[in-house]
Residue, then its C-alpha position, 0 to 999 in steps of 0.5 A: x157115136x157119142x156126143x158130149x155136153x157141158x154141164x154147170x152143177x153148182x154142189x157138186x159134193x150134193x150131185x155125187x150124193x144123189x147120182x149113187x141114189x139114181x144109179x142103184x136102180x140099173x143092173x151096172x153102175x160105179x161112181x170113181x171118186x179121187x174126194x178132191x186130191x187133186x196135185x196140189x194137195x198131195x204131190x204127185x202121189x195122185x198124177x191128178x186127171x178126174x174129180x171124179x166118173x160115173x158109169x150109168x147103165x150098160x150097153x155091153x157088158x162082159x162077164x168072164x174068168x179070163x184075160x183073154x175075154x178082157x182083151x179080146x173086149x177091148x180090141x173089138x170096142x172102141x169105147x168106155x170101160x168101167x169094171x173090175x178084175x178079182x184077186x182070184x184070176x191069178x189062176x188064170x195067170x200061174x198053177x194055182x187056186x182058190x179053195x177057201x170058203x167064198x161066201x160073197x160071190x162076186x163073177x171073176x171079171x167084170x166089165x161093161x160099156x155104159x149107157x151115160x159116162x159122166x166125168x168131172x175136171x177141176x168143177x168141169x163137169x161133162x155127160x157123155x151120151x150115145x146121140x142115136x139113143x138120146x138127144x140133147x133135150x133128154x140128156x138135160x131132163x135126165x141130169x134136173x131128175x137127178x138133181x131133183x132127188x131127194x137125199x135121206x137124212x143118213x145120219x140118224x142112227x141104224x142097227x149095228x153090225x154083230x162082226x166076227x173075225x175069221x181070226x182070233x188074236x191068238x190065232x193071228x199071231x201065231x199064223x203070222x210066227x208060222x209065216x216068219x218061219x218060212x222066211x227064216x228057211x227062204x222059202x220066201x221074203x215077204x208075203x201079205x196075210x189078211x183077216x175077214x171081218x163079217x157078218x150075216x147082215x142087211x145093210x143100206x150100200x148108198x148109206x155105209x159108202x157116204x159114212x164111209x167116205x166120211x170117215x175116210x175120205x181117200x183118192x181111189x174111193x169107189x162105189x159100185x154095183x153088179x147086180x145085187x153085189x156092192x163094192x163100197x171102197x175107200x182105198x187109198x192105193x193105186x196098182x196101175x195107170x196108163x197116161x199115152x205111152x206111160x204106165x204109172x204103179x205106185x204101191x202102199x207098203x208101210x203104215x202107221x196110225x195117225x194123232x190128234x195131237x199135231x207134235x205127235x202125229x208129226x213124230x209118228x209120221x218120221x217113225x214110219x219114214x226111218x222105220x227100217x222094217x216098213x222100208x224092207x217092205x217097201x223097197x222088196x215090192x218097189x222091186x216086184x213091181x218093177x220087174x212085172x212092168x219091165x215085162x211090157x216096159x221099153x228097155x230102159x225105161x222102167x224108174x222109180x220116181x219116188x222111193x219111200x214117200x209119206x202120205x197123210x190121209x185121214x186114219x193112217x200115214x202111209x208110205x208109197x212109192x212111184x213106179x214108172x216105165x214106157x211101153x211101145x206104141x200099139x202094146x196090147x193094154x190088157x196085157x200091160x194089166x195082166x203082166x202086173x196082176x195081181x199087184x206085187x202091194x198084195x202078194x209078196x215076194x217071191x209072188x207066185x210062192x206067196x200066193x200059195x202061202x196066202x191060200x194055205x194060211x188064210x181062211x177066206x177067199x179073197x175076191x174082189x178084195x186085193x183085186x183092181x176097179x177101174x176104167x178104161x177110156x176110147x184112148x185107151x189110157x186106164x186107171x184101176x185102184x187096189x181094192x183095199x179098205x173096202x166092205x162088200x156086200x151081197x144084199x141077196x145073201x146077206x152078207x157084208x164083209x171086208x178084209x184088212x192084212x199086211x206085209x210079213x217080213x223077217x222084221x215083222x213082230x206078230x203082235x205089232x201086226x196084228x194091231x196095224x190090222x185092226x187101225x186099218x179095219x178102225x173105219x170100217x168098224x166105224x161105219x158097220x157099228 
C-alpha cells in the first residue's frame, strides 16, 4: 500500500536538478516536467495539473510490443505508471511496418510501476511510498541525501557534437516535391516527413537535458532513462489527456520562428495566425483527431474547444488546437490511447496511407520520436506529451540522435519546409554544438 508525505523544498528548480543526478544510478527513472506553465501563463493550452512527477526506481515493469500487454498491466494493477509507446506500434495497430535502419534501439513499449513517485503542485511537493518497503524515517534520509547532492558546474565547455543529416537540402526538397505529387493525384492531403540528425558520440544525458531545457523550456519536457537508453525532450505538444471521464488532445500544427525584436515578433506571431497554409494543416489534424476520439467518445460528445490558437514559447510560435470529448464510465483507458495512436500531429491524413508514405520516403526509423511519454495514475487519469523536439541516446552504442519534420500540404513549398526543419532543430543544435 502506498503512503504519502509532505515534504518542504525550499529550491525547487535545484531539487529537480539533483533528483535526475540521484535518478540515473536506477534501471527505470523519468522526470515530467510542465517548467512552470501553469493556466495562468499560458491559457488553457496546458489543463495545468503537476509542476512536475518523478518516477524512482521499478517495482514492476513492462517490456512488450502490444497494446494488449499494456492493458492487460494495467487492469491487473492498481497503481502508478510511468512509460512510453514508440512510433512503431503502428504495426500492431494496421498492415504496415518498419524497415528503415534503427540505430537507437529503444524496446516498443515501456512501462513500469515505481518504487518512489514524487509529485509537485502549485510548490506542494509530496513522496509517494510503499510503507511495507519503507518507513517515514527512511523516506525523509533518503530526500536530505538528494538534497545533500552536489551539482557540476554544467556550464563550462564540452566537445562538440560532428552531426550529420540523413537529408541533404537537395534531397529534402525534392523528397517533399515527390510528397506534393501524391497529393496533387489524392492519394493523400497531408502527411509529416522528418529528418534525423545524428551522430557517433559520447554525451553526459543529465547534462545535454539541463542545456536543453535552458535553452527551451516548454510544458512537456522530459527526461527519461531505460537501461542505457535516454530520452532528453523538450516537446511542447500534448497527444492525450485524461481528466475523470474527459479526454483532452490538442495538437501542434503550424510553426513559425520567434524575433528578438518585440514589433517583429509580434508581426510574426499574426502571419502564423492568417497563414492560410498553417491552418490547412491545422484544421486537416483537428479533423483526424476527432474522428480517432470519437471511437471511444459518448455520442455527441466530441468539441473542439479552441481552433487555430497561438502559443509563444522560447524558439518558435506555434499554433495549437483543443480537442475534447467524454468517454462512458468503465471505458478501457488503454483502448482510449490506442484508438488515437499514433497521433493524427505526426501521421497525416488519410493516416494509415501516410504512414506508408512516411516508411517509403524516410530514411530512419522513428522510434521513440513521434511516440508518447507519460503517466498513468491509481485514478486511472493519464497524461502523455508527443515526443518531439527531443534528442535520444543510446550510451552503450554511442549514439545520440534527434529528429525534427513537418506538415506536407498542397500549399506546402519545399524550401520553406526545409527552413521550418532547421528553426525546429536551432535548439538541439545548440545544445549538442
Amino acid at each position: 500500500m502506498r503512503k504519502k508525505l509532505d515534504i518542504k523544498i525550499t529550491n525547487i528548480e535545484e531539487f529537480k536538478s539533483k533528483l535526475l543526478i540521484a535518478g540515473k544510478k536506477y534501471k527505470s527513472f523519468v522526470l515530467l516536467d510542465s517548467n512552470n506553465y501553469t493556466q495562468e501563463k499560458i491559457s488553457n493550452y496546458t489543463y495545468y495539473e503537476f509542476d512536475f512527477l518523478a518516477g524512482i526506481g521499478s517495482v514492476k515493469e513492462i517490456n512488450t510490443e502490444s497494446f494488449e500487454s499494456l492493458s492487460d498491466f494495467n487492469k491487473q494493477n492498481n497503481d502508478w505508471f510511468f512509460g512510453y509507446l514508440t512510433y512503431d506500434l503502428k504495426n500492431e495497430l494496421e498492415d504496415l511496418e518498419s524497415k528503415n535502419p534503427d540505430n537507437l534501439f529503444f524496446p516498443k513499449l515501456h512501462f513500469f510501476i515505481p518504487e518512489i513517485v514524487i509529485t509537485c503542485k502549485k510548490e506542494d511537493i509530496s513522496v509517494i511510498y510503499f510503507n511495507n518497503q519503507y518507513s517515514e524515517d527512511e523516506i525523509n534520509k533518503y530526500i536530505a541525501s538528494i538534497l545533500e547532492i552536489k551539482i557540476p558546474d554544467y556550464k563550462e565547455k564540452h566537445t562538440s557534437v560532428k552531426l550529420t543529416q540523413r537529408f541533404s537540402a537537395e534531397d529534402y526538397i525534392e523528397t517533399v516535391n515527390n510528397l506534393k505529387h501524391h497529393i496533387q493525384i489524392g492519394d493523400i492531403y497531408e502527411i509529416n516527413f522528418c529528418q534525423e540528425f545524428f551522430s557517433k558520440s559520447k554525451i553526459d544525458p543529465i547534462r545535454t537535458y539541463l542545456r536543453l531545457k535552458n535553452v527551451s523550456p516548454t510544458p512537456f519536457s522530459c527526461f527519461y532513462k531505460v537501461d542505457d537508453k535516454y530520452l532528453l525532450s523538450a516537446s511542447p505538444e500534448r497527444f492525450l489527456k485524461k481528466e475523470k471521464n474527459k479526454i483532452i488532445s490538442q495538437p501542434i500544427k503550424g510553426t513559425i520562428k520567434r524575433s528578438l525584436n518585440e514589433n517583429e515578433d509580434k508581426q510574426l506571431k499574426e502571419k502564423l495566425l492568417n497563414d492560410p497554409k498553417e491552418k490547412a494543416e491545422n484544421v486537416m489534424i483537428v479533423d483526424l483527431v476527432r474522428n480517432d476520439l470519437s471511437k471511444t467518445a459518448n455520442k455527441g460528445s466530441v468539441k473542439v474547444e479552441e481552433l487555430y490558437g497561438i502559443y509563444s514559447f522560447t524558439q518558435v510560435h506555434q499554433m495549437i488546437s483543443t480537442v475534447t470529448s467524454e468517454i462512458k464510465d468503465n471505458t478501457d483507458i488503454i483502448e482510449v490511447i490506442k484508438n488515437a495512436f499514433p497521433m493524427g500531429s505526426m501521421t497525416g491524413a488519410p493516416k494509415i496511407r501516410a504512414m506508408k508514405l512516411i516508411e517509403k520516403y524516410e530514411r530512419s526509423k522513428r522510434g521513440l520520436y513521434s511516440g508518447a511519454v507519460g503517466f498513468i495514475s491509481p485514478e486511472k487519469n493519464f497524461d502523455f506529451n508527443v515526443v518531439i523536439r527531443s534528442i535520444l541516446y543510446n550510451d552503450d552504442k554511442n549514439y545520440v540522435s534527434f529528429t525534427v519534420g513537418g506538415a506536407i500540404t498542397s500549399l506546402a513549398n519545399a524550401e520553406s519546409e526545409y527552413d521550418e526543419c532547421m528553426v525546429k532543430a536551432k535548439a538541439m543544435i545548440e545544445v549538442l554544438k
